[in-house]
Each structure stands twice: as C-alpha cells, then as structure tokens.
N, C-alpha and C positions, 0 to 999 in steps of 0.2 A: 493552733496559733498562727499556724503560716498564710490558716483561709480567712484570719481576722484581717491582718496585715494588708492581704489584696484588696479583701473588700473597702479598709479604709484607703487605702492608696486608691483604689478606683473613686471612691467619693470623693477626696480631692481632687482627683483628676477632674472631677465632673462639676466640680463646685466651682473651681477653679477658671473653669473654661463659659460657666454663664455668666459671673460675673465679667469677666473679659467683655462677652457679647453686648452686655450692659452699659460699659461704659462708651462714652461719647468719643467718637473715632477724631485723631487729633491729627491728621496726618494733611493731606494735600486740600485747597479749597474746592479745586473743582473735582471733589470725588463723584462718584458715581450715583447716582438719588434714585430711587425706584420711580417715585411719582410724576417723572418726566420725562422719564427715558423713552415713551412711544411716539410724545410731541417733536424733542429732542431729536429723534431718530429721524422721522418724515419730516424733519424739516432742512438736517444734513444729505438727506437721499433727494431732495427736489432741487437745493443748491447743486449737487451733483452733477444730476438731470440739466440742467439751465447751462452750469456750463459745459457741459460734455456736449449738450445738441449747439450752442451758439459758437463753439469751437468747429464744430461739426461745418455748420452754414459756409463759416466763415475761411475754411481751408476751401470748400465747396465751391465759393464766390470767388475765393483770390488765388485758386491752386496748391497754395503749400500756408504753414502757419506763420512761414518766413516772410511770404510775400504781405498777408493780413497783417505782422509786428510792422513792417515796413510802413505801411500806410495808417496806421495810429497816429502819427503826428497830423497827417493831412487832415484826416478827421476830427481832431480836438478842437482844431484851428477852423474848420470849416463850422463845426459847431458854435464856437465864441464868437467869430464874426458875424454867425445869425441873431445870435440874443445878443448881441452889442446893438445890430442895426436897431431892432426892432426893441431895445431898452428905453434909445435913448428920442425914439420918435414919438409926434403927436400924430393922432389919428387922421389928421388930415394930409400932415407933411409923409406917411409909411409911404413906400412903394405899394402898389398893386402885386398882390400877390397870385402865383400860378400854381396850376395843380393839375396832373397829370389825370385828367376826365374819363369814364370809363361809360359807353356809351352802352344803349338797348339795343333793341331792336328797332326801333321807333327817331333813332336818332337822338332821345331824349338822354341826358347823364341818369347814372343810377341815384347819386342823391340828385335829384332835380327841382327841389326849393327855389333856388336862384336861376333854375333856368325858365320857371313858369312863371318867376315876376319881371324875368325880361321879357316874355311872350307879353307880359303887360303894361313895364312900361318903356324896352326897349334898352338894347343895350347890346355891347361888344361880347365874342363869349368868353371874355374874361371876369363879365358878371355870371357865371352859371356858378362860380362859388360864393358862397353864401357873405362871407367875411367881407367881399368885396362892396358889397351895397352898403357898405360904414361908411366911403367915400364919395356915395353915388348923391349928386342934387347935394342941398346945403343944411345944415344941423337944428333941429329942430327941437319940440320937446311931444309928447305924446298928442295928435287928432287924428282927427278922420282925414282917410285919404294919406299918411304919412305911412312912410317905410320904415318896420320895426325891425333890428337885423339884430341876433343873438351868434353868438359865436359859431356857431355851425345850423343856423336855420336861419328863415327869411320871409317877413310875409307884409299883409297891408293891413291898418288898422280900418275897418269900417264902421265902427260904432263903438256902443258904451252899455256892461250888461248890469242888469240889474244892482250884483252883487259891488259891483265898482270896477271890477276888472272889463279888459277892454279886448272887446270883439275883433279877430284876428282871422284874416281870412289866408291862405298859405296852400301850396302845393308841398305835396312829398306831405303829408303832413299824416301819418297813417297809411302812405303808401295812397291818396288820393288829393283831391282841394277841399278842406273844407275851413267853414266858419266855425270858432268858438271860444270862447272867454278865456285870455291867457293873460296872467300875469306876467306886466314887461317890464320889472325888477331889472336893472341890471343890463338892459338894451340899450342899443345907439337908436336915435329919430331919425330920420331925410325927409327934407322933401324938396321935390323936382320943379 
C-alpha cells in the first residue's frame, strides 16, 4: 500500500511539473529568449569593446577621464558650429576647405585626384583636395573639357561613350590616370 502511494505521489509530482513547463511564462517582458541570445550577446560584447577602447584613446589623448568630461562641452560646440556653417551655405558662398595632406615620396598627396588636375589646370594647393574644385572656374552643366568634382574625387570630362555615359579621364583613379565612362549622377560641372 505504502509503495502505491509513492508511486502515485511521484506521478503527480511529475505531472504536475510538465504541465508547469507548458504553460506560457507570465512574468517579466524582457525575459530571456534562447533564439537570440548569441546575436544578443555579440552585440553587448562589441558595445562594450567600443566603449572600453574609445574611453581608453580618450584618457590616452587628455591624461585623465576628468580632463576628456572637461572638454565635452568644447567639442559639442565645435561640432554645431561646423554643420551650422556649412547648413546654411551655398556652394559658391562655403569657405574653402583644408585638410591636413599626407604626402609620398614623390611629393604627390596620397589621394592625389585633385592634385593631378591641378598639374592640369593649375591651382593653389588648396586644390589637392578634391571638394575644393566645386568652386574652382564657374558652374556649368556636363561637356567636354568641364571639371566633374564628386565628393571625394575629381576629374575632366573628355568625351561621350557609347552607352550615354560620359568619358572621365582622372588621376588616383585605381591608383593611376585613366579614361573611362562614368556616370556623373549627382556631380558639380566648372569650367575655367
């Protein structure tokens, strides 16, 4: 009698406990999900990493974390007053902008777009950056002989290819100068 008792006392037990597992857990939203958790995981471990090293730089660059919170404010400010200038200007009225040029061996910059179409058609070497040939000569719309200038390249258009698009001849362009059909979507014209 006694070994009946257990056995059924153990079957509730056991009955008891998978219904349990069955039902649909009602407790906090952001419980734990299995199907997410590796995403989930590598992606709090790389937030981590990000700021553990940019903490890192930045005691690194200013000495202490005291001295980086200190200069937050400079920085915010230094940030808004760059996209304020440059919000509220037209292409013609921006300043010229600079850039700290990282030379070869050859005297040439390493992107050097802008400094092979000065070799061509002259210019301060505030045009070795590319952006700067937006302002260079007066605004045009795509021919031959016109200065194509995309945000960070620079070249001349010398003709018309087959397919429609327009033959672009450019330095830095593959790490040489060459000619070849580029759609100029989206470019400024000059010409001199």
């Amino acid at each position: 009698m006694r070994n009946v008792l257990a056995i059924m006392a153990t079957l509730l037990v056991f009955a008891g406990a998978s219904s349990a597992e069955a039902r649909r857990y009602e407790g906090r939203s952001d419980s734990w999900d299995r199907s997410d958790s590796r995403e989930a995981q590598r992606e709090r471990r790389a937030e981590r990493v990000y700021k553990s090293k940019r903490a890192y730089r930045a005691q690194k660059a200013y000495g202490t974390k005291k001295a980086y919170r200190a200069t937050k404010s400079k920085r915010v400010y230094r940030a808004k007053r760059t996209n304020r200038s440059y919000a509220s200007a037209s292409y013609d009225a921006a300043p010229i902008r600079s850039q700290r040029v990282r030379y070869g061996n050859n005297g040439r910059p390493r992107a050097w777009c802008g400094w092979w179409m000065r070799q061509q058609r002259g210019g301060g070497p505030e045009m070795n950056l590319a952006w700067n040939w937006s302002r260079w000569g007066s605004a045009s719309g795509p021919q031959v002989g016109a200065v194509v200038v995309w945000r960070h390249h620079v070249g001349e258009i010398v003709g018309r290819a087959a397919n429609g698009q327009w033959l672009v001849r450019s330095g830095n362009d593959g790490g040489a100068v060459r000619t070849r059909a580029r759609s100029v979507a989206g470019a400024v014209f000059r010409v001199g």
